[in-house]
N, CA, C and O atoms as CSV, one atom per row, in Angstrom:
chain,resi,resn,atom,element,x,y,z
A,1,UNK,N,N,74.268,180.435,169.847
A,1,UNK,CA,C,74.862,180.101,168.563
A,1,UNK,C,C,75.296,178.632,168.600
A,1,UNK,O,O,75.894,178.169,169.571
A,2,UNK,N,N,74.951,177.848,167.419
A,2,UNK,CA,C,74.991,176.283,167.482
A,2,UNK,C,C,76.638,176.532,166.990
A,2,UNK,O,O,77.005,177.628,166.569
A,3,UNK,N,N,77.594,175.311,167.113
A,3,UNK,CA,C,78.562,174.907,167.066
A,3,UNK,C,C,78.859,173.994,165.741
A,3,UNK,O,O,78.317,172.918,165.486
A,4,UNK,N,N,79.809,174.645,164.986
A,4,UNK,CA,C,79.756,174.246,163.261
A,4,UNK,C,C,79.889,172.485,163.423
A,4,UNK,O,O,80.700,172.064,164.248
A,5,UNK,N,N,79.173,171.626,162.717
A,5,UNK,CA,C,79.373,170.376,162.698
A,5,UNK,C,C,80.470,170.426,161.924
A,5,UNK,O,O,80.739,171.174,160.983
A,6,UNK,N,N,81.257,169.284,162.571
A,6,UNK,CA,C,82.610,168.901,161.705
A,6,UNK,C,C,82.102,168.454,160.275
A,6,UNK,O,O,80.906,168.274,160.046
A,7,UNK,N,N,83.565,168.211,158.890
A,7,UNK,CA,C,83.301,168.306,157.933
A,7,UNK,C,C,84.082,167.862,156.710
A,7,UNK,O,O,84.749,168.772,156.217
A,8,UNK,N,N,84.163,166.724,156.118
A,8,UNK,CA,C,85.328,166.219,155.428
A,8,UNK,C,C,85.031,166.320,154.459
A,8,UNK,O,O,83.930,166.187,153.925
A,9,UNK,N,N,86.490,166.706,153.891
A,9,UNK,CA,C,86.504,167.376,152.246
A,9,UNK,C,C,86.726,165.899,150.932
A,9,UNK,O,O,87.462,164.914,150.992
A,10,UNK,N,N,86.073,166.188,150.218
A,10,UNK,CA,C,85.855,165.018,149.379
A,10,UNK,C,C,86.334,166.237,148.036
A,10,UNK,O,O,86.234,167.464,148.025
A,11,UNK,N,N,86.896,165.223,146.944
A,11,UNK,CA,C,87.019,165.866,145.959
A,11,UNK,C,C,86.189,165.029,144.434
A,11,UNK,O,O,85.988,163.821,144.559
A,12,UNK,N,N,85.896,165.482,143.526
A,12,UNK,CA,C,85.122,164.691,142.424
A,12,UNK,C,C,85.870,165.287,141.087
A,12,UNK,O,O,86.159,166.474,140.933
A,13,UNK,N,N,86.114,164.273,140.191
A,13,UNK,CA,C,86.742,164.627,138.916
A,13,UNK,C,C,85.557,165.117,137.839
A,13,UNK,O,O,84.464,164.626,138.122
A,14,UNK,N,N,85.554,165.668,137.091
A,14,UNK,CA,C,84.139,165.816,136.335
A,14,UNK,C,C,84.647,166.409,135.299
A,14,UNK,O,O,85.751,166.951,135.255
A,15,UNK,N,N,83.690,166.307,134.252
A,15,UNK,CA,C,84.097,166.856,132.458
A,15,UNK,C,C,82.847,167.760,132.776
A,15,UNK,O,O,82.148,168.019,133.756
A,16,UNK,N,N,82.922,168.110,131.440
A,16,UNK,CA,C,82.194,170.082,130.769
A,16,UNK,C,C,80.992,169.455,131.260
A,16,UNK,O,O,80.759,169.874,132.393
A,17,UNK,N,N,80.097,168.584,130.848
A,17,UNK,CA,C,78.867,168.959,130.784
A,17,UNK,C,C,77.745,168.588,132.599
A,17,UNK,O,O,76.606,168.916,132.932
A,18,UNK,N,N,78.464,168.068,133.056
A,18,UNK,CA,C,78.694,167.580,134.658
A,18,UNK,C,C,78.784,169.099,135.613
A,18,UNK,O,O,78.004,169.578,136.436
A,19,UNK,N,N,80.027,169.544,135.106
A,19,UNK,CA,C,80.255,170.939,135.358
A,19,UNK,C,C,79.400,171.894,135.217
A,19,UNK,O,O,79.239,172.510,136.271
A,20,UNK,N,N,78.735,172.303,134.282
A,20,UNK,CA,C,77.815,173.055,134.077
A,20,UNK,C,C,76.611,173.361,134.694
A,20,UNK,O,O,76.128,174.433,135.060
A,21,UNK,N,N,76.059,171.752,134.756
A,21,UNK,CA,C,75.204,171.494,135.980
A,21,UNK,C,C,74.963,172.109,137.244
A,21,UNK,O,O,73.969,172.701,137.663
A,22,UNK,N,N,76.444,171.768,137.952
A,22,UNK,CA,C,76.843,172.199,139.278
A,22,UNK,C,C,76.595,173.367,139.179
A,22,UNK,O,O,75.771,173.861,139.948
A,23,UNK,N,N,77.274,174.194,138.143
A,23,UNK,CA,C,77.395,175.784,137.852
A,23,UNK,C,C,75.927,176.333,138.153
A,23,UNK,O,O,75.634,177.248,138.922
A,24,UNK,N,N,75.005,175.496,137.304
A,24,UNK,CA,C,73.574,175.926,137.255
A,24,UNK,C,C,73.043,175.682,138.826
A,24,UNK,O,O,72.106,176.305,139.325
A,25,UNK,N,N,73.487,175.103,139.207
A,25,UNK,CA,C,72.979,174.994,140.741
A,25,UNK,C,C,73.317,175.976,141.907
A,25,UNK,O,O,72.957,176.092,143.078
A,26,UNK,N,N,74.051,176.540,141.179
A,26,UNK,CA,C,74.776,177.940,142.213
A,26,UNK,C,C,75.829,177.301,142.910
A,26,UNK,O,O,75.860,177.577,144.110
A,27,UNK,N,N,77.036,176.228,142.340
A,27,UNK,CA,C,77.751,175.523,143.095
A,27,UNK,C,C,77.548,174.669,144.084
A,27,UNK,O,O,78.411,174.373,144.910
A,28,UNK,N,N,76.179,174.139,144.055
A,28,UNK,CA,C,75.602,173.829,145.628
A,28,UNK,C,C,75.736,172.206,145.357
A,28,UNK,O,O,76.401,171.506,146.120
A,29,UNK,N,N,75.177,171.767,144.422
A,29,UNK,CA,C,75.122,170.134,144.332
A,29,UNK,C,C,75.075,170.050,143.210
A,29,UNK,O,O,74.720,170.940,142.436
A,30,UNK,N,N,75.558,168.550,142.839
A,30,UNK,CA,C,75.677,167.419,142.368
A,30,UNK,C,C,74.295,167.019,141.302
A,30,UNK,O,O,73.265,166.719,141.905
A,31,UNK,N,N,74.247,167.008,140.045
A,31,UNK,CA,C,72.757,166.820,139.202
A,31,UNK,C,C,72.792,165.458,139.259
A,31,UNK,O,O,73.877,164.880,139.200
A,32,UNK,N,N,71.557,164.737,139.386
A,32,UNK,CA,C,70.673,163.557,139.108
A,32,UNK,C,C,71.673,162.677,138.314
A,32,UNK,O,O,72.234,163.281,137.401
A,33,UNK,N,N,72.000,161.428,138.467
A,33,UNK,CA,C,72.633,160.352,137.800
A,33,UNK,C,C,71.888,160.074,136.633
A,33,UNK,O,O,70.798,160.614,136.443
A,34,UNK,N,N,72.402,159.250,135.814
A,34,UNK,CA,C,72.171,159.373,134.760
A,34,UNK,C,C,71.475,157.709,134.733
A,34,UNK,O,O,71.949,156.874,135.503
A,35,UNK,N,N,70.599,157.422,134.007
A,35,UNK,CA,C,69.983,155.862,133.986
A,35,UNK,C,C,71.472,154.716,134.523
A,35,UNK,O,O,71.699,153.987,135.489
A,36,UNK,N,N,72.174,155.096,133.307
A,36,UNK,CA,C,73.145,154.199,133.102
A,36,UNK,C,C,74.409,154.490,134.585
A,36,UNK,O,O,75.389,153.811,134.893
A,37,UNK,N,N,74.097,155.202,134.949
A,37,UNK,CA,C,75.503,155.753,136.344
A,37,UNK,C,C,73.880,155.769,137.488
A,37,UNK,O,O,72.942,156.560,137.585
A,38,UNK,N,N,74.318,154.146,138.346
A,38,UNK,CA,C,73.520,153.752,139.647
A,38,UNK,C,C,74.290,154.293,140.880
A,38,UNK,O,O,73.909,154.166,142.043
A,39,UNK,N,N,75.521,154.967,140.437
A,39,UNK,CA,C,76.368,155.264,141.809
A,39,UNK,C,C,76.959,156.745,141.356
A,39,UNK,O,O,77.363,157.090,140.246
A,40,UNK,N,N,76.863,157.596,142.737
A,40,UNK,CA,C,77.835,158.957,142.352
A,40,UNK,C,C,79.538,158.585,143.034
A,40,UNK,O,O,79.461,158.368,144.243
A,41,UNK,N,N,80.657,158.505,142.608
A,41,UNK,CA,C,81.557,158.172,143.024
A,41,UNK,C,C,82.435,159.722,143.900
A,41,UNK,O,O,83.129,160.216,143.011
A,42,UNK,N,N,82.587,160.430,145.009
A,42,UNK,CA,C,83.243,161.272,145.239
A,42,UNK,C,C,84.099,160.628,145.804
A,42,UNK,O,O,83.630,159.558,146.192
A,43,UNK,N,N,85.345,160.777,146.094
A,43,UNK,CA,C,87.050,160.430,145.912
A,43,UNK,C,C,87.580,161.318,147.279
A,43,UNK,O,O,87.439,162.521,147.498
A,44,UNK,N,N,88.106,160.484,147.943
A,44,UNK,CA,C,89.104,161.199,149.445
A,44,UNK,C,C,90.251,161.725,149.121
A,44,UNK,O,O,90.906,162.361,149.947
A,45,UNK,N,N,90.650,161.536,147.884
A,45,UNK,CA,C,91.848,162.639,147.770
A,45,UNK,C,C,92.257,162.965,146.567
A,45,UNK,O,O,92.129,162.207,145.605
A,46,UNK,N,N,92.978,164.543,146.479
A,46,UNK,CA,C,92.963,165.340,145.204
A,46,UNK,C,C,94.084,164.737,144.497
A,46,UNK,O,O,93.979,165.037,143.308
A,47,UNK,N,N,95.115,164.015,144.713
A,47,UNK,CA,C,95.694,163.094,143.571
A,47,UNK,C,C,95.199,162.247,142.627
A,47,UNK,O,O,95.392,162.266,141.411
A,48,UNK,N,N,94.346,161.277,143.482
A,48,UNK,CA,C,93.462,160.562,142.635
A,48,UNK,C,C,92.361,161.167,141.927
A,48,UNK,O,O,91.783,160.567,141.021
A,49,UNK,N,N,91.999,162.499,142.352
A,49,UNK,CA,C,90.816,163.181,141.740
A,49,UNK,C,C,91.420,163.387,140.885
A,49,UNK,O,O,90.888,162.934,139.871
A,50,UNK,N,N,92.621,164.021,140.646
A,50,UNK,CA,C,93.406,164.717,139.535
A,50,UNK,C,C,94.268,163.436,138.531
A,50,UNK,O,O,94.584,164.022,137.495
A,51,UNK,N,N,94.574,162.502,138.481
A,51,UNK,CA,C,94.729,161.584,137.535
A,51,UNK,C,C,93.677,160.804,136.915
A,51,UNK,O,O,93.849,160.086,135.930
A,52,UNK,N,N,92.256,161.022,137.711
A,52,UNK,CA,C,91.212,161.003,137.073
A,52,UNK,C,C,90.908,162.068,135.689
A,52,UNK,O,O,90.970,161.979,134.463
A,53,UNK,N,N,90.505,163.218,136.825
A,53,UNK,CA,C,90.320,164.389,135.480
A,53,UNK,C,C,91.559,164.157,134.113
A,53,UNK,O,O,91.274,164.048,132.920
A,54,UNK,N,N,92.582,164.136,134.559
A,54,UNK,CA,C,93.490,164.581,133.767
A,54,UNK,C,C,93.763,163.082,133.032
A,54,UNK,O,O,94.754,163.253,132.322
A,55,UNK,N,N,93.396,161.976,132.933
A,55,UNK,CA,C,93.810,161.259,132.376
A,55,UNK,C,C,92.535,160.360,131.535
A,55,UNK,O,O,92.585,159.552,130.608
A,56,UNK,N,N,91.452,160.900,132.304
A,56,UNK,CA,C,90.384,160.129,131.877
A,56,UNK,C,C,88.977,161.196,130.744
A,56,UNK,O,O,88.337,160.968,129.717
A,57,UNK,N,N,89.066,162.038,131.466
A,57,UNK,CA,C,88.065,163.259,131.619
A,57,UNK,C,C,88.670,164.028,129.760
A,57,UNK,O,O,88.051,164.185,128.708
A,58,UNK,N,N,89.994,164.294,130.131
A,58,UNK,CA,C,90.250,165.109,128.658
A,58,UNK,C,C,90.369,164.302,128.051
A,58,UNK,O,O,90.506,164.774,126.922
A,59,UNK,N,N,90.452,162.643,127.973
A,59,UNK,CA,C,90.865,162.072,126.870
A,59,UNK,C,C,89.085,161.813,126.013
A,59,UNK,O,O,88.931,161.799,124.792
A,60,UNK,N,N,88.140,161.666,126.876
A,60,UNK,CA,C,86.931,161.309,126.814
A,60,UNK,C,C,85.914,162.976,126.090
A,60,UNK,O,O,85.218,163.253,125.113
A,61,UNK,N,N,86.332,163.514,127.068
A,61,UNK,CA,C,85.554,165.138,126.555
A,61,UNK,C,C,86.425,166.793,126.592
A,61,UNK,O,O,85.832,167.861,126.739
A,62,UNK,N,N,88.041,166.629,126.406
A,62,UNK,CA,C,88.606,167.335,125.977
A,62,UNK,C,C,89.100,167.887,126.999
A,62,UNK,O,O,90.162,168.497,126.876
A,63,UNK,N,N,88.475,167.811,128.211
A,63,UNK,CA,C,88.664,168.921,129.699
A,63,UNK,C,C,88.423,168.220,130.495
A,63,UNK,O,O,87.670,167.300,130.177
A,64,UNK,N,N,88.914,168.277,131.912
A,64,UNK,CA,C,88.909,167.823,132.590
A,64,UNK,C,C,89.011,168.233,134.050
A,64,UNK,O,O,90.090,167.849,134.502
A,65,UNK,N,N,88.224,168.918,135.008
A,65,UNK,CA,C,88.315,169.177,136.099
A,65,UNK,C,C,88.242,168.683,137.398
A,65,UNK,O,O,87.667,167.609,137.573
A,66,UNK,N,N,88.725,169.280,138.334
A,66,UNK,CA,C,88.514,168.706,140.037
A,66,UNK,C,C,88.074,169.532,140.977
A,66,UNK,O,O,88.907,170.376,141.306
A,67,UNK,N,N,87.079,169.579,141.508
A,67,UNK,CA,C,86.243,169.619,141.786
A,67,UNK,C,C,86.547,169.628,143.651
A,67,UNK,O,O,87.051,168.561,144.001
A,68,UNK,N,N,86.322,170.635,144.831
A,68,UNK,CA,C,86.783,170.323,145.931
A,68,UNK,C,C,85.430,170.643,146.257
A,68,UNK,O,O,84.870,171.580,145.686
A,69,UNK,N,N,84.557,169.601,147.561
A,69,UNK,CA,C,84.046,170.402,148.504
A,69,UNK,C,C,83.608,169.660,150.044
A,69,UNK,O,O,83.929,168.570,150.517
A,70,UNK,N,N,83.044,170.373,150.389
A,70,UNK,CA,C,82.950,169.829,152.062
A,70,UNK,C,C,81.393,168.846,152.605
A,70,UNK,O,O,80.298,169.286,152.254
A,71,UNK,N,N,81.449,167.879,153.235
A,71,UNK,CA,C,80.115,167.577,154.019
A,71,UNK,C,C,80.170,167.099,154.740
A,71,UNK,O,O,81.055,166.245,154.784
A,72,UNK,N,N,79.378,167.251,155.740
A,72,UNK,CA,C,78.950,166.429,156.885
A,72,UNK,C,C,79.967,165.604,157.475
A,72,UNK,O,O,80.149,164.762,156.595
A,73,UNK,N,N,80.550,165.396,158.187
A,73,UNK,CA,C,81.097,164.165,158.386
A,73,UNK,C,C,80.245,163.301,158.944
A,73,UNK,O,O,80.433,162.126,158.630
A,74,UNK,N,N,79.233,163.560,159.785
A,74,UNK,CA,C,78.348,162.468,160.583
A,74,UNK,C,C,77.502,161.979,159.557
A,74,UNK,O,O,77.045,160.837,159.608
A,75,UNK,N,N,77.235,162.852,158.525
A,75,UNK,CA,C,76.389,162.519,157.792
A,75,UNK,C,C,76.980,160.779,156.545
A,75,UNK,O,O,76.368,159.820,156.074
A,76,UNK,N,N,78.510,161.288,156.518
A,76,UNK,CA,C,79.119,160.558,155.568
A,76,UNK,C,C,79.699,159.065,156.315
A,76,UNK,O,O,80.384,158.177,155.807
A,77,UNK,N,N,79.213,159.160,157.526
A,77,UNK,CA,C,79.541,157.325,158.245
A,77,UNK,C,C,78.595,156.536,157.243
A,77,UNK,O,O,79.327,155.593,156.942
A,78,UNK,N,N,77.649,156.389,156.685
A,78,UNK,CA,C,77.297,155.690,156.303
A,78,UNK,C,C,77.413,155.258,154.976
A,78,UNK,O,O,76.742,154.459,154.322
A,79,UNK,N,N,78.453,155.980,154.689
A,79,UNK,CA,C,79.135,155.163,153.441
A,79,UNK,C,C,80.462,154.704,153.580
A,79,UNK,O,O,81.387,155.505,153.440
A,80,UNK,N,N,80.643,153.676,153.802
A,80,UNK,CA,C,81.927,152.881,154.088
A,80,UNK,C,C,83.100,153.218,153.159
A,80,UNK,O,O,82.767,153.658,152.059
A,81,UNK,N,N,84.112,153.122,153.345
A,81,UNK,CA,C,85.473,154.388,152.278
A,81,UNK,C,C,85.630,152.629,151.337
A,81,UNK,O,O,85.656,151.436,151.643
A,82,UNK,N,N,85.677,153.212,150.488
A,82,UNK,CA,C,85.614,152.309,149.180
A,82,UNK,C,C,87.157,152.492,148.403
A,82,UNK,O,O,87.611,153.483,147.831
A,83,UNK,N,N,87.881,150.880,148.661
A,83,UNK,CA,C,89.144,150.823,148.254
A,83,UNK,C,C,89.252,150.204,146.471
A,83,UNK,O,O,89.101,149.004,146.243
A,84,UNK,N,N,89.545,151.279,145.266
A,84,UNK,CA,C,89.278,150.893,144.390
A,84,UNK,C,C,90.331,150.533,143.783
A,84,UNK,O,O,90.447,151.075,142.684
A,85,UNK,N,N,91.176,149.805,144.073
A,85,UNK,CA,C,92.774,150.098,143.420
A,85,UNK,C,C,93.787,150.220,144.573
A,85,UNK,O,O,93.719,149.466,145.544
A,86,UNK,N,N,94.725,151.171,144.457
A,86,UNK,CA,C,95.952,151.161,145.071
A,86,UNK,C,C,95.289,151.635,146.272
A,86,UNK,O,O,94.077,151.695,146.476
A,87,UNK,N,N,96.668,152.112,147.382
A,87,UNK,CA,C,96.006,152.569,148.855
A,87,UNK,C,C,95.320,153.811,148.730
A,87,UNK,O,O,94.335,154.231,149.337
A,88,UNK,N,N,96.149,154.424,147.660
A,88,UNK,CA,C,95.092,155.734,147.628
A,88,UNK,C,C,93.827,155.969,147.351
A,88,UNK,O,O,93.096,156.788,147.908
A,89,UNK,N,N,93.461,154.950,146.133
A,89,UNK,CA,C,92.553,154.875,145.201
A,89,UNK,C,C,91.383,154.756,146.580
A,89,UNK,O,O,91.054,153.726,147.169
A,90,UNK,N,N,90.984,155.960,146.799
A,90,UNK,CA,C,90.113,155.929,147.659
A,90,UNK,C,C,88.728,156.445,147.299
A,90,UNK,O,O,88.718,157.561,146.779
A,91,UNK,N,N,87.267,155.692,147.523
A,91,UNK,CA,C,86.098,156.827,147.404
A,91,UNK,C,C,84.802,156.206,147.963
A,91,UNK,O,O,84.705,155.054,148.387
A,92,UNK,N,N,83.882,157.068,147.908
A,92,UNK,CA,C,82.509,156.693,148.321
A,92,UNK,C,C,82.085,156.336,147.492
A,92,UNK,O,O,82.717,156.332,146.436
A,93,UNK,N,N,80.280,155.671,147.609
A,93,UNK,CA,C,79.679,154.875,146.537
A,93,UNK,C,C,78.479,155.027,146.912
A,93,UNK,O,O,77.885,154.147,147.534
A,94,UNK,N,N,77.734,156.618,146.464
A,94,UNK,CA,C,77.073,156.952,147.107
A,94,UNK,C,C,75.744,156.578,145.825
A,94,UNK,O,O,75.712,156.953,144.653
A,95,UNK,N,N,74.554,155.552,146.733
A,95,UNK,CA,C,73.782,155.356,145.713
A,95,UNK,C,C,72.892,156.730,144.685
A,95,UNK,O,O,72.392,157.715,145.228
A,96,UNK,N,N,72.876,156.585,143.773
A,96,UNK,CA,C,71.909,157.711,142.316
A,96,UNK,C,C,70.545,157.981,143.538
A,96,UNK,O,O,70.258,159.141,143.836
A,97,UNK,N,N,69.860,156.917,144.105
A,97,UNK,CA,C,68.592,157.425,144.688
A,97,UNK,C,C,68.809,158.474,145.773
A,97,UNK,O,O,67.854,159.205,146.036
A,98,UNK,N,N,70.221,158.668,146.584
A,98,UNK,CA,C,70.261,159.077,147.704
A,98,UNK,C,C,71.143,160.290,147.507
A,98,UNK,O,O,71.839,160.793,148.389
A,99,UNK,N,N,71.053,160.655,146.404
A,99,UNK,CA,C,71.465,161.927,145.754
A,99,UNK,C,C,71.472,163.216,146.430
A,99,UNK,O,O,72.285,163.930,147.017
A,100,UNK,N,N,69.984,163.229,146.047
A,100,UNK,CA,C,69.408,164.488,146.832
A,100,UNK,C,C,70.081,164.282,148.360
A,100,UNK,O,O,71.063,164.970,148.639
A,101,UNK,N,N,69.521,163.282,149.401
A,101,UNK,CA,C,70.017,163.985,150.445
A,101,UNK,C,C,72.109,163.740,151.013
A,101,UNK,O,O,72.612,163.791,152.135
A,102,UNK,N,N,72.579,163.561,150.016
A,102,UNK,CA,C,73.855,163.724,150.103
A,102,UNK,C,C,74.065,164.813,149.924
A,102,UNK,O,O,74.588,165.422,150.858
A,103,UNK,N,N,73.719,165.662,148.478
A,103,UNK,CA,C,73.296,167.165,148.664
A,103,UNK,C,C,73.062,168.340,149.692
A,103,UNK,O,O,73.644,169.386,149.979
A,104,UNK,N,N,71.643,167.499,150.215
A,104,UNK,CA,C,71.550,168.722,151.454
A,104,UNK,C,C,72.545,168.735,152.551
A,104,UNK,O,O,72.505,169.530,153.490
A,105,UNK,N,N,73.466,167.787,152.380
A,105,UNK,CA,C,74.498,167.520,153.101
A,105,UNK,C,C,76.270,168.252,153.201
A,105,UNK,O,O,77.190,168.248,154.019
A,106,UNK,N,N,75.987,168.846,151.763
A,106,UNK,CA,C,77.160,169.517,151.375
A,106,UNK,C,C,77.160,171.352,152.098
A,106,UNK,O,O,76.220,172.140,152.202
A,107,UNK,N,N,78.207,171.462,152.371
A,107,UNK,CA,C,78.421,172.498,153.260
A,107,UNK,C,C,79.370,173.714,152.550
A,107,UNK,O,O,80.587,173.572,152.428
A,108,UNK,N,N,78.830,174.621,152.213
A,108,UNK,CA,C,79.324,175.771,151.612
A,108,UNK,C,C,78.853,175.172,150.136
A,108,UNK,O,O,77.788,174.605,149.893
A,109,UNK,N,N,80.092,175.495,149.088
A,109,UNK,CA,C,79.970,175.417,147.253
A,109,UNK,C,C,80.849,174.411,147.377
A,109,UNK,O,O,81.474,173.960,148.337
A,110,UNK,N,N,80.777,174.091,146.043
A,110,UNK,CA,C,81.455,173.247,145.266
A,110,UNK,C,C,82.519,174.108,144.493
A,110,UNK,O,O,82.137,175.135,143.933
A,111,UNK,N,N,83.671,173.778,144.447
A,111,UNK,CA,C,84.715,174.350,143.967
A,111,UNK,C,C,85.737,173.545,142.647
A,111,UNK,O,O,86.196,172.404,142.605
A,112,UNK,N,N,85.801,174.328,141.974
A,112,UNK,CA,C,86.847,173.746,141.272
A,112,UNK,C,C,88.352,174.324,141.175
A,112,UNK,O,O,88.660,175.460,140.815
A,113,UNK,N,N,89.097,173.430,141.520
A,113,UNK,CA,C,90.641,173.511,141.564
A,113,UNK,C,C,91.281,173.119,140.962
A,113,UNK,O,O,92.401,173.347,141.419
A,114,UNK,N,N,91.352,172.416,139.807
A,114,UNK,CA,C,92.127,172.160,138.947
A,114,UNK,C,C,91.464,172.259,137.860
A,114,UNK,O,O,90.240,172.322,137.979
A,115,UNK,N,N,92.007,172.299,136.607
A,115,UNK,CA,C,91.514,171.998,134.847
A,115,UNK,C,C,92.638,171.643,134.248
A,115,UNK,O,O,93.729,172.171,134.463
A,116,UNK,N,N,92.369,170.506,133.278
A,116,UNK,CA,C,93.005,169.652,132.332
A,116,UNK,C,C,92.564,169.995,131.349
A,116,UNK,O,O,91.338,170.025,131.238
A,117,UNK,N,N,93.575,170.460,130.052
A,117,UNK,CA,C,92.802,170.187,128.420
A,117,UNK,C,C,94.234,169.273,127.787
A,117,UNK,O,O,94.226,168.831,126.639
């Protein structure tokens, strides 16, 4: 029996139609960027995920969720932790092309833990 690779939890803010997606995926990943969005942004911590959703998300599309889940950690060295703002304001900057295999990278579902309306 192989030995579980370690695994850091990232959280992502997301509105309804983002959500749905995921849903359609069986919780598993993250849908295709959009022309205009060259970067998927997932976030190191659920404060900042959650003043996202809740401040950005319902004002824009009524709802607003957060989103918890797990990957790789070996896999995630190669995205350098991205300081966007305060000390917290923490996240990755994971390019739209490299989507997919950030994906196969995610470990268990995608969860949602919070909702904003």
């Amino acid at each position: 029996m192989s030995a579980q690779r370690p695994t850091t939890t990232l959280w992502r803010p997301t509105g309804p139609v983002e959500l749905e997606l995921v849903r359609e995926s069986g919780w598993r990943t993250w849908p295709p960027r959009l022309p205009e969005q060259p970067i998927f942004y997932p976030v190191l911590n659920e404060e900042y995920a959650v003043r996202i959703a809740r401040d950005w998300n319902v004002k824009h599309s009524g709802v607003g969720y957060v989103t918890r889940f797990e990957v790789d950690t070996e896999f995630l060295r190669r995205y350098p932790v991205q300081q966007a703002g305060g000390r917290t304001i923490l996240e990755l900057w994971v390019p739209a092309e490299e989507l997919d295999e950030f994906n196969a990278h995610i470990v268990g579902e995608i969860e949602v833990i919070h909702e904003f309306r």
